[in-house]
C-alpha positions in Angstrom: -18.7 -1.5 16.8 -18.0 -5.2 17.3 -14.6 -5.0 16.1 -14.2 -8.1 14.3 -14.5 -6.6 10.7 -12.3 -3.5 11.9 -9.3 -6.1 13.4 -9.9 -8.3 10.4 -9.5 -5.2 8.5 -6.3 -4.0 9.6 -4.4 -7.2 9.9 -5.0 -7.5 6.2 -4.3 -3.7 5.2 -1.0 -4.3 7.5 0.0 -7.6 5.3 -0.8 -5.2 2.7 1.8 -2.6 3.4 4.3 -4.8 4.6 4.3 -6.3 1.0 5.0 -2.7 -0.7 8.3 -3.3 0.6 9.0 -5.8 -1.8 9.0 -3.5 -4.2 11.6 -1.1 -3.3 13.9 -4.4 -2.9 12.6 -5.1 -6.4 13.4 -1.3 -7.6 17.1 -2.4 -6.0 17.7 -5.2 -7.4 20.6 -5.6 -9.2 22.2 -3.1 -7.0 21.8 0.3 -9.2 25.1 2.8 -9.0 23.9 5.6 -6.5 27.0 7.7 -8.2 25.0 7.7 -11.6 22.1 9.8 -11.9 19.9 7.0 -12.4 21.2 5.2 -9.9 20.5 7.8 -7.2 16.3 8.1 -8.8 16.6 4.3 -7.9 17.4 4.8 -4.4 15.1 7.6 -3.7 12.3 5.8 -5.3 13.0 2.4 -3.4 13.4 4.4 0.1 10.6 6.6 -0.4 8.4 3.4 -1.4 9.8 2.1 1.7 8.5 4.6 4.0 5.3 5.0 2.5 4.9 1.2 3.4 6.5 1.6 6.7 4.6 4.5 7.8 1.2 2.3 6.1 2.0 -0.7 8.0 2.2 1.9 11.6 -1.3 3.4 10.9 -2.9 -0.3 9.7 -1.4 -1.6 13.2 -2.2 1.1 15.4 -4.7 3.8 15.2 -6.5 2.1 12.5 -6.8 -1.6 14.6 -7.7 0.7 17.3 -10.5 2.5 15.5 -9.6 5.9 15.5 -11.2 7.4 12.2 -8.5 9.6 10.9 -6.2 6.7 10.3 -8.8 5.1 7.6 -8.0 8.4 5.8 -4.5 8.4 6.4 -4.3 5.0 4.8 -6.1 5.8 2.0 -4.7 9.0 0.9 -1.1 7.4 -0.3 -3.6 4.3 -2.0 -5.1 7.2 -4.2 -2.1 9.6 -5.0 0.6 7.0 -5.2 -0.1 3.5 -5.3 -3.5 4.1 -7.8 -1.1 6.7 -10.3 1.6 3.8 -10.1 -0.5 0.7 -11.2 -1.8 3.4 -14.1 1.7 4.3 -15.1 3.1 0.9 -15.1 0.2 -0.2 -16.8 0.8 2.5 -19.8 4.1 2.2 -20.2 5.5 -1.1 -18.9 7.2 -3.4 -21.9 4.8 -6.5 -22.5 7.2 -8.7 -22.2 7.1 -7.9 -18.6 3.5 -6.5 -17.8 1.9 -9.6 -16.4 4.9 -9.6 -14.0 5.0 -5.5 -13.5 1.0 -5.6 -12.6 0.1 -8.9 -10.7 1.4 -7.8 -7.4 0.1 -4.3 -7.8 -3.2 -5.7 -8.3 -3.2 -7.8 -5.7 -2.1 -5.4 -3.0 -5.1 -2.9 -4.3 -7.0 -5.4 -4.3 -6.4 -6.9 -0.7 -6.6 -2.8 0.2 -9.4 -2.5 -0.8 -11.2 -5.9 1.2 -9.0 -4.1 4.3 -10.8 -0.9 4.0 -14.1 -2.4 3.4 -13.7 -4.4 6.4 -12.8 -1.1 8.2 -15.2 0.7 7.0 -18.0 -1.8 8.2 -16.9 -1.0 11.7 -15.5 2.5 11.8 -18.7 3.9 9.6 -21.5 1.8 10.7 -24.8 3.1 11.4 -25.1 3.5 16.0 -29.2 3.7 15.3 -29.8 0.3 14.1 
């Protein structure tokens, strides 16, 4: 393991996660009522995106830069149960008028994930018999 692909890897799949935050400013923006009942599924969606993408941006930086296997599938379990579901959902049922808007980041960010975990994968999988 070299470690170029890996570091290169991580510093992107960290970029990555540090952009989900976006999102939950996005969910709060204008500032929702957390005394209404939609208002409060606002919040909990924007603080639980939040530490998804704090917790994703830990794992990128650390175990996962420092090539400990476990944290490749650490990082890619929330990809495939929340942020693969949400880009389907929003895809489904955002308005047009919006969709463009709704999907470009998404697809981006699962996009640059998945050049992240390629480059990982290069160094963290690579075959020791060549």
């Amino acid at each position: 393991m070299n470690g170029k692909a890996l570091r290169g890897g991580s510093a992107i799949l960290t970029v990555a996660a540090a952009g989900l935050l976006g999102a939950s400013f996005a969910i709060l923006t204008p500032r929702p009522n957390p005394w209404s009942p939609f208002g409060r599924h606002l919040w909990a969606g924007a603080l639980a995106n939040g530490s998804v993408a704090l917790l994703l941006v830990a794992i990128a930086a650390i175990p996962l830069r420092r090539g400990e296997k476990w944290a490749f599938w650490a990082y890619l379990i929330p990809i495939a149960v929340y942020g693969l579901p949400i880009a389907i959902l929003d895809t489904l049922f955002a308005p047009r008028v919006t969709l463009v808007r709704t999907l470009a980041p998404q697809l981006a960010g699962l996009a640059a994930v998945a050049v992240g975990l390629a480059l990982c994968a290069m160094d963290l999988f690579e075959d020791k018999q060549r």
